[in-house]
C-alpha positions in Angstrom: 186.9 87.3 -14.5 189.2 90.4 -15.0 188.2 93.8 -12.2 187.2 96.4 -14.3 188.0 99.9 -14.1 187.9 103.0 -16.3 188.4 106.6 -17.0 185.4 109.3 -17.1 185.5 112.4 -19.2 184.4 114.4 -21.5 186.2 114.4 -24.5 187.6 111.0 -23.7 189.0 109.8 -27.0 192.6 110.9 -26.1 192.9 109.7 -22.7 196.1 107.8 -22.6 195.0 106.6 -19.4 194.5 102.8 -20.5 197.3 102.4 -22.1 199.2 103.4 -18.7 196.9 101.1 -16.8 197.6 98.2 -19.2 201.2 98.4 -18.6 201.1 98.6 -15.2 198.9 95.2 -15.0 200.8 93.4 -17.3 204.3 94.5 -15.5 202.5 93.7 -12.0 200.7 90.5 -13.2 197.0 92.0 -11.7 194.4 90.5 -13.8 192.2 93.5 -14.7 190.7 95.4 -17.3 190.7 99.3 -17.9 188.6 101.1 -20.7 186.8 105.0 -21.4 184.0 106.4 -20.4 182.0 109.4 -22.4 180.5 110.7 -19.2 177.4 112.4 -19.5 177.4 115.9 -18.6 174.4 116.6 -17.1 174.7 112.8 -15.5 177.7 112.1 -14.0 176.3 110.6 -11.4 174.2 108.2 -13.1 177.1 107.4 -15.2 179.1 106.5 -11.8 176.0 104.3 -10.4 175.9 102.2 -13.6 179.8 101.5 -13.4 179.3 100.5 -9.8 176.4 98.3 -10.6 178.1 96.7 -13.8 180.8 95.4 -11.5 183.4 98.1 -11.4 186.1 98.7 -9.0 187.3 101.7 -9.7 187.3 105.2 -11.7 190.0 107.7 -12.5 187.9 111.1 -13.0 189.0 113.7 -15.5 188.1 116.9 -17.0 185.1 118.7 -16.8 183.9 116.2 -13.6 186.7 116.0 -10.9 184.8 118.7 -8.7 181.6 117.0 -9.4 182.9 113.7 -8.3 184.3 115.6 -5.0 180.6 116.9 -4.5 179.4 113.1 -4.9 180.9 111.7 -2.7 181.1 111.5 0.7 184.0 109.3 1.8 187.2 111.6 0.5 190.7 111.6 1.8 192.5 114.1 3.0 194.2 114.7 -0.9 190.7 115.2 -2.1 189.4 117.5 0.7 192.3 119.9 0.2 192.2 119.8 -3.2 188.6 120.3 -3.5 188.4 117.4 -6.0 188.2 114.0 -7.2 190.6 112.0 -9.5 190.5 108.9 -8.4 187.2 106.5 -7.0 188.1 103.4 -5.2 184.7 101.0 -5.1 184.8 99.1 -1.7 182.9 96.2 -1.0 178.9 96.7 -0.9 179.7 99.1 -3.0 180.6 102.1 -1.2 183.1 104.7 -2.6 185.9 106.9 -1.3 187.3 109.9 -3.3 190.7 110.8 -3.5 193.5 112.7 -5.5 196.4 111.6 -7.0 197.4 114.9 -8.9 199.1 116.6 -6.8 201.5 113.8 -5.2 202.5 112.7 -8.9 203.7 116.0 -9.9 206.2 115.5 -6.5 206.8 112.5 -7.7 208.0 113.6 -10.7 209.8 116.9 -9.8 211.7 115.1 -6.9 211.9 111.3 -7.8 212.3 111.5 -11.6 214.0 114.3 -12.2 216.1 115.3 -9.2 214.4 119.0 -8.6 214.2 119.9 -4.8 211.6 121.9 -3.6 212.5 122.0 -0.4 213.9 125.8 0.1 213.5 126.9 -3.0 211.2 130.2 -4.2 208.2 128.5 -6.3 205.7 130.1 -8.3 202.3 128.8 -9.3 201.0 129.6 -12.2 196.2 129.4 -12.3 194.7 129.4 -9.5 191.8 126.7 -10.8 191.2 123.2 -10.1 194.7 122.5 -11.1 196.3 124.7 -9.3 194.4 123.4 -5.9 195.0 119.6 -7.0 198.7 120.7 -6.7 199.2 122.8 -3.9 199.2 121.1 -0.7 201.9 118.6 -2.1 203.8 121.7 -3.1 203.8 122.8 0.2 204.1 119.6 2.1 208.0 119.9 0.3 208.7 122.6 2.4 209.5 125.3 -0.2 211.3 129.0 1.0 208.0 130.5 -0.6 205.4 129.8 -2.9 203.7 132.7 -5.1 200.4 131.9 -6.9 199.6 134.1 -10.0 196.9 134.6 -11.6 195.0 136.6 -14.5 191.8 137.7 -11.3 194.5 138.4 -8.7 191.2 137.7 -6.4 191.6 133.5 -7.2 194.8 133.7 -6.5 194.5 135.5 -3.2 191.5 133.2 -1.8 193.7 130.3 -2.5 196.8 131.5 -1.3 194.2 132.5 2.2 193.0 128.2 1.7 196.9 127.1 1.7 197.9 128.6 5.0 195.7 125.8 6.6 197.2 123.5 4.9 200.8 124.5 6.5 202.2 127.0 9.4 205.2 127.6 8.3 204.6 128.1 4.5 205.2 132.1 3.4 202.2 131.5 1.0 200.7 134.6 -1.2 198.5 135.3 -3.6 198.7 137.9 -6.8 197.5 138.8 -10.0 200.4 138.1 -13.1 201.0 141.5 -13.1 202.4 141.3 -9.3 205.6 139.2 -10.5 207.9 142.7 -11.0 210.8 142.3 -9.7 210.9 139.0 -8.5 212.7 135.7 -9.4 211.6 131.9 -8.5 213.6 129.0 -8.9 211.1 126.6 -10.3 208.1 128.0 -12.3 204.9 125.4 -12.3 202.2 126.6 -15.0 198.7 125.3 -13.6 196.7 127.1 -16.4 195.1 126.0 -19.6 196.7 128.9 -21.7 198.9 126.3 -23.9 195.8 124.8 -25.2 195.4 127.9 -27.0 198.8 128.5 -28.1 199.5 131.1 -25.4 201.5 131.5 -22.5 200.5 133.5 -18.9 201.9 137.4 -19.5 204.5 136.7 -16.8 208.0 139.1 -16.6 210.6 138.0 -19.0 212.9 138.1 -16.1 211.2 136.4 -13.4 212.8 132.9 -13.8 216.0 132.2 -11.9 219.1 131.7 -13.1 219.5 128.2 -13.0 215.8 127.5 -12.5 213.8 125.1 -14.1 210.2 125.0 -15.5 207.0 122.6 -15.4 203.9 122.5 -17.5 201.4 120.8 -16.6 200.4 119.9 -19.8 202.1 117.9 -22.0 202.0 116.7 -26.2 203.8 115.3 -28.8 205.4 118.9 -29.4 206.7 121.3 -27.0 204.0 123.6 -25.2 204.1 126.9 -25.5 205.1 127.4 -21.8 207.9 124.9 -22.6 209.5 126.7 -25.2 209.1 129.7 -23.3 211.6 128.3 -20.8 213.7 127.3 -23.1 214.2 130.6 -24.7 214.6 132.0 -21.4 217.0 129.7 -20.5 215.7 127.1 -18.4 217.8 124.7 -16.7 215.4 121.9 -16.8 212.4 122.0 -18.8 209.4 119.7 -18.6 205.8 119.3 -19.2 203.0 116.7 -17.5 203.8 113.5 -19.5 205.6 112.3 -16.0 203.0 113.6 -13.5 200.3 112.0 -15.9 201.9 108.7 -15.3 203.0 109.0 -12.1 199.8 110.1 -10.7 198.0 107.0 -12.8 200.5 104.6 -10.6 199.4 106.3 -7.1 195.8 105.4 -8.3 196.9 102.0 -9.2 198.4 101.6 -5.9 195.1 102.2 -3.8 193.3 100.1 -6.3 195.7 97.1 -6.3 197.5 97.4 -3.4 200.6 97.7 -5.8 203.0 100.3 -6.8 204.1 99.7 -10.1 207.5 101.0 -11.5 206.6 104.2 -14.2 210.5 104.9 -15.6 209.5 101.9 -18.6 205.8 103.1 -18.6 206.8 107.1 -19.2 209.8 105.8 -21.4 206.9 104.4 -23.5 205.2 106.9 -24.2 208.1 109.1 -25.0 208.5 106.5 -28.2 210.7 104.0 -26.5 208.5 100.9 -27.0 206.4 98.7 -24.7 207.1 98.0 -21.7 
């Protein structure tokens, strides 16, 4: 009989999560299954107890319950704990669950393994200071970047979590502003954390405050280019990109603590891009 495992969320239709999953066991020859899950919203919990009690070994937790699954549970990682959420439940034996979050070390993994952008040294800014923005940051910082700026509409989020990073590192010349504190300043790689592009817009950020030669990430990702994205590119982004990699590659570090397994994502991300099945 096949482990099961799912995604939560709520809207769930769109998740391309098992497609990913299914490539990943057929490439790594696990014998598992992966479907959706409408989760409840005013029962996630309950929805999580009947997954665990049907069998279920483990859940990848998306929008609107990754910080309701970090106040479930009790077991979390050190990912989780800084990012102050859960994307990822690993069912143990007897049943007992541990929290952790993959988000932040696939959008590494994409910047620095897929795509060749260093971090390391460079001036980054972070665009949201939400649940995204968290998920992110203490793998941002782990790079070792010269600085890292978070903007935000409330300059006040921004601030408070800019005050959370410098726990996470000593060294890290961490601040917080709101998007109207950019003047004058120039960052080598741009990271937009915010939802904005899901209405069309982009975050009222300078014209000028993109390095020349730097590159740009959006978190989200479509079928199109976002709006962020083609904001780069008319500003003359070296490299432009959106979350289709980190989406993938953050699917493959939850595979990994599920199966013990990493699988490879270049054919899995090629895939989805429109170049077949792996």
């Amino acid at each position: 009989m096949a482990d099961h495992y799912a995604v939560i969320g709520n809207p769930i239709a769109h998740s391309k999560s098992p497609v990913i999953h299914a490539a990943f066991a057929r490439q790594t020859r696990q014998h598992m299954d992966y479907g959706r899950i409408l989760g409840n919203l005013d029962d996630f919990a309950g929805d999580v107890r009947r997954f665990v009690a049907e069998g279920g070994r483990g859940l990848n937790v998306t929008v609107p319950f990754k910080e309701q699954a970090f106040a479930l549970l009790e077991d979390l990682s050190p990912r989780a704990e800084a990012a102050g959420a859960v994307n990822t439940i690993v069912v143990r034996d007897g049943g007992l669950l541990r929290g952790d979050n993959t988000d932040g070390v696939g959008l590494v993994r994409d910047l620095v393994s897929n795509h060749g952008i260093g971090i390391a040294g460079r001036r980054v800014l972070l665009l949201g200071a939400g649940g995204a923005a968290r998920g992110v940051l203490q793998p941002l910082l782990e790079q070792g970047p010269a600085a890292l700026q978070i903007a935000n509409r409330t300059a006040a989020k921004a601030v408070e979590l800019a005050e959370l990073a410098v726990g996470f590192t000593a060294d890290a010349h961490v601040r917080g502003s709101g998007l109207d504190g950019l003047d004058g300043q120039a960052f080598d790689l741009i990271i937009n954390a915010t939802s904005s592009g899901l209405a069309g817009d982009v975050p009222a950020i300078p014209d000028d405050c993109l390095a020349d030669g730097g590159s740009i990430y959006d978190l989200l990702y479509g079928d199109v280019p976002t709006p962020f994205c083609r904001w780069g590119a008319a500003r003359g982004a070296a490299r432009i990109l959106d979350g289709l990699g980190m989406l993938v590659e953050q699917a493959a570090e939850s595979f990994l603590l599920w199966r013990g397994v990493r699988p490879d994502t270049a054919p899995v991300i090629a895939m989805l891009r429109g170049g077949g099945t792996p």
